[in-house]
C-alpha positions as CSV (number, residue, x, y, z in Angstrom):
1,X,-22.3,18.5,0.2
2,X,-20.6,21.3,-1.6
3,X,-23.6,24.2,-1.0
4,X,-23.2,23.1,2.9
5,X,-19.1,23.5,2.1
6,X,-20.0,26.9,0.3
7,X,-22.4,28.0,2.7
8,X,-19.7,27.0,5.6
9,X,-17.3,29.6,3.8
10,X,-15.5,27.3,1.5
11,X,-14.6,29.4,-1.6
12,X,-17.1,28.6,-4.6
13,X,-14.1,28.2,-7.1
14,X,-12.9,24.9,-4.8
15,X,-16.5,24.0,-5.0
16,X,-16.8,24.0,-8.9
17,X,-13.7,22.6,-9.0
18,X,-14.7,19.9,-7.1
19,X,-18.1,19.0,-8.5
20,X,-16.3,18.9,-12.1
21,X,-13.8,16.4,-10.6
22,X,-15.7,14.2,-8.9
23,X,-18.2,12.5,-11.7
24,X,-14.4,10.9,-12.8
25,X,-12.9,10.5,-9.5
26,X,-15.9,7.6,-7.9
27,X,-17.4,6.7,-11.0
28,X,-18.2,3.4,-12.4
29,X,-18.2,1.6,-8.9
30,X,-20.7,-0.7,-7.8
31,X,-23.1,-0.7,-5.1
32,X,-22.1,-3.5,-2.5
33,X,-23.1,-4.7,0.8
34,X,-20.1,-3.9,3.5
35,X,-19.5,-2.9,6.7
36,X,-19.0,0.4,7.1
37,X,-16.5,0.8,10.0
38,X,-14.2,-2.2,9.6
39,X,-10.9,-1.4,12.1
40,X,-9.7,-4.0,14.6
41,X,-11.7,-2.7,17.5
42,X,-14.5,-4.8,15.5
43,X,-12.4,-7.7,14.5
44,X,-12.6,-10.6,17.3
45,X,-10.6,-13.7,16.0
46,X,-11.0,-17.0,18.4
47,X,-8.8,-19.6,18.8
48,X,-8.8,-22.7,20.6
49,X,-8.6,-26.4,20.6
50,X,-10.9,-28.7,19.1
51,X,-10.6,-33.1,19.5
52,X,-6.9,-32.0,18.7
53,X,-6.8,-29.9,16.0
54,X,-6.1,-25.8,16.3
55,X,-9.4,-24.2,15.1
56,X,-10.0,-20.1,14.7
57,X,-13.1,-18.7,14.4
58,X,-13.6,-14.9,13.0
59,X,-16.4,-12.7,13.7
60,X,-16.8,-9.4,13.0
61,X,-19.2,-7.5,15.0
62,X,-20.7,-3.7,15.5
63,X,-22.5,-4.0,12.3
64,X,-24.8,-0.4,12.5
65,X,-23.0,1.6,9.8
66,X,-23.2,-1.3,7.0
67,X,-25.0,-0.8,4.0
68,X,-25.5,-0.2,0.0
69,X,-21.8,1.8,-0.6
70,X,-20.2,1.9,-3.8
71,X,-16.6,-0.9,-4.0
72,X,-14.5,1.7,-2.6
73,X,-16.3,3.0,0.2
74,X,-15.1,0.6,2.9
75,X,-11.6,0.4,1.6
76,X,-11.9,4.8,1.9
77,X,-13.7,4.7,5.4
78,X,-10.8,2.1,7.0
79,X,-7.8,4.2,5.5
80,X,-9.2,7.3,6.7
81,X,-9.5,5.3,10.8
82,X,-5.5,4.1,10.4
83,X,-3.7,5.6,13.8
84,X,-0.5,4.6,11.7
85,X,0.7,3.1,15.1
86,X,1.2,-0.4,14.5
87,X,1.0,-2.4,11.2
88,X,-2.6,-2.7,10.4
89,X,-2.2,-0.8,7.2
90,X,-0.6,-3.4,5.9
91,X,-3.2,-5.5,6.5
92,X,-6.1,-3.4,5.0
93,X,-4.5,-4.0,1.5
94,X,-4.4,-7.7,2.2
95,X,-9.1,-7.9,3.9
96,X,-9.8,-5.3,1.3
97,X,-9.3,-4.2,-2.2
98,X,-7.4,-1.5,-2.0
99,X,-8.8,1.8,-3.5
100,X,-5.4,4.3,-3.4
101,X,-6.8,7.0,-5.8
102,X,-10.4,6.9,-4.1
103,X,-8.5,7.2,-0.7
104,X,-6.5,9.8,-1.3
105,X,-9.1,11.9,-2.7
106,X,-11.7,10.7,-0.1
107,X,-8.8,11.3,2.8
108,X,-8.4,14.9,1.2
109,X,-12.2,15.4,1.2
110,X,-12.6,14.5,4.1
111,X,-10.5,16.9,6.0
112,X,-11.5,19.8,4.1
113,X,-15.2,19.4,3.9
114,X,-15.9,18.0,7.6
115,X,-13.4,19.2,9.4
């Protein structure tokens, strides 16, 4: 990731800088099975009536991007999709554990590496 962020004209002191931060930054997180692109557009939440009693049902669907990822990763991926239009941040905090160091660094990276 950093030689294609080099080789893309990033300078090589960000790069070592970098690679020396990031063994503390996302270390000691375990793999875990999650979803990979959890916003609201893949949320669908069902209510309705059933023999009298209110029911919901929850589904979450568009599963293609799940997968092995360290804890953080999901927490990371649905930060970096906020629109900060309405109040689903809040809610992010509240589904997922919240990862604000990862997130800020992975928000950072993010922009500067793949942008």
């Amino acid at each position: 990731m950093l030689r294609k962020y080099t080789y893309n004209g990033g300078p090589l002191y960000r790069a070592e800088y970098l690679r020396r931060c990031f063994p503390f930054i996302f270390k000691g997180h375990k793999a875990t099975f999650t979803h990979g692109d959890l916003q609201r557009k893949n949320i669908i939440l069902r209510e309705k009536s059933h023999q009298d009693q209110e029911c919901s049902r929850l589904v979450i669907i568009d599963w293609e991007k799940s997968g092995w990822y360290p804890g953080y990763w999901e927490y990371c991926l649905a930060v970096c999709a906020l629109r900060w239009d309405d109040d689903w941040s809040l809610w992010i905090d509240r589904i997922l554990s919240p990862f604000v160091s990862e997130a800020s660094w992975f928000q950072s990276l993010r922009l500067e590496l793949w942008s």
